[in-house]
C-alpha positions as CSV (number, residue, x, y, z in Angstrom):
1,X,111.5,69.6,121.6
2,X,108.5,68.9,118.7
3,X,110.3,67.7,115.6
4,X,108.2,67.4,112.3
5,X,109.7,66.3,108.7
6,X,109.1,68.4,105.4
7,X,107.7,66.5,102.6
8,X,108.8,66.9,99.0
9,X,105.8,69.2,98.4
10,X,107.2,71.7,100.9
11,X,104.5,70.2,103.8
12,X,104.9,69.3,107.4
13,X,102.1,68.6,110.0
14,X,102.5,71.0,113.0
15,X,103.5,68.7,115.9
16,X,100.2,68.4,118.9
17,X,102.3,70.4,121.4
18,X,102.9,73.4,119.1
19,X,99.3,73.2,118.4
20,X,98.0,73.7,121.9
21,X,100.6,76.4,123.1
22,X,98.8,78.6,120.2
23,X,96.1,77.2,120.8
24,X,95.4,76.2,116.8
25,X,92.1,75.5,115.4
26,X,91.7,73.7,112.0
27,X,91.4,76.4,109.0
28,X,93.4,78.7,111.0
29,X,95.8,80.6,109.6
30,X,99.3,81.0,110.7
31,X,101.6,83.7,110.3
32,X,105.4,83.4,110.2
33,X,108.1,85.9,110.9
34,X,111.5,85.6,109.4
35,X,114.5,87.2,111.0
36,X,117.6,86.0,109.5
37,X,118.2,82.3,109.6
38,X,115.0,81.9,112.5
39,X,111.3,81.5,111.6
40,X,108.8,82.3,114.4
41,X,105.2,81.3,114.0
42,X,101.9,82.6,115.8
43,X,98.6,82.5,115.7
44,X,97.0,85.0,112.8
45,X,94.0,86.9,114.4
46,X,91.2,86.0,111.8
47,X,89.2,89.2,112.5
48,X,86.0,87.5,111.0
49,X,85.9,84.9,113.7
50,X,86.4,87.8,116.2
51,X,83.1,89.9,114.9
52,X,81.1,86.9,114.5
53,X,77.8,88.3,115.7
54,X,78.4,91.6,115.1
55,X,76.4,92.9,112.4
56,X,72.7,92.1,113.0
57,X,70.7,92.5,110.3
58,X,67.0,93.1,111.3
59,X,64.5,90.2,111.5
60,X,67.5,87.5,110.3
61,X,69.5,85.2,112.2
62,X,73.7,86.7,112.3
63,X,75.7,84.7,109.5
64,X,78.4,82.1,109.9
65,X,81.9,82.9,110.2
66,X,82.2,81.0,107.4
67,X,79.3,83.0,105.5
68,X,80.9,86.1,106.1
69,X,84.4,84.8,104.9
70,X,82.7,83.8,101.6
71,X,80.4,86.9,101.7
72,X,83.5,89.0,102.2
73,X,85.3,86.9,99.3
74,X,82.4,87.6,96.5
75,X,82.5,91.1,97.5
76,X,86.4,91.3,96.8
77,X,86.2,89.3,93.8
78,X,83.5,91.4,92.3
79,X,85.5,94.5,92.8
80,X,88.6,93.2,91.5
81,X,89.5,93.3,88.1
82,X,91.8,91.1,86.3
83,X,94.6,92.3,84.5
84,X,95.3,93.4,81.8
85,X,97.0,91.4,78.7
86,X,100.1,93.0,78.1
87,X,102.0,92.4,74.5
88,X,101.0,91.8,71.0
């Protein structure tokens, strides 16, 4: 059974067998389900990666997955607004 140790930060390095049974790619994100005292963890579907290629945009070559992640991260941050101060 993989075994890793949790670091006073909170951090632990996913053990190389975990990593290949989900098949894990650096930057990928993880998600983890709680169900009482039991944490499950899978794969996240990045849905970028998945439509890499998708939208062609005449007469240029298709962006990056990474472009698109930090197109796609302007764009939220340009409609988001920052709240509001609240008190005197």
């Amino acid at each position: 059974m993989p075994v890793s140790t949790l670091t006073k930060r909170g951090q632990t390095t996913i053990p190389k067998a975990v990593i290949a049974v989900l098949k894990l790619q650096p930057s990928q994100r993880i998600v983890y389900r709680i169900d009482g005292d039991r944490v499950t963890m899978e794969a996240a579907e990045d849905n970028l990666n998945r439509l890499y290629g998708s939208f062609q945009r005449p007469g240029k070559e298709p962006l990056t997955a990474k472009a698109q992640r930090e197109r796609f991260g302007r764009h939220l941050a340009e409609r988001t607004t920052p709240p509001k101060a609240v008190g005197p």
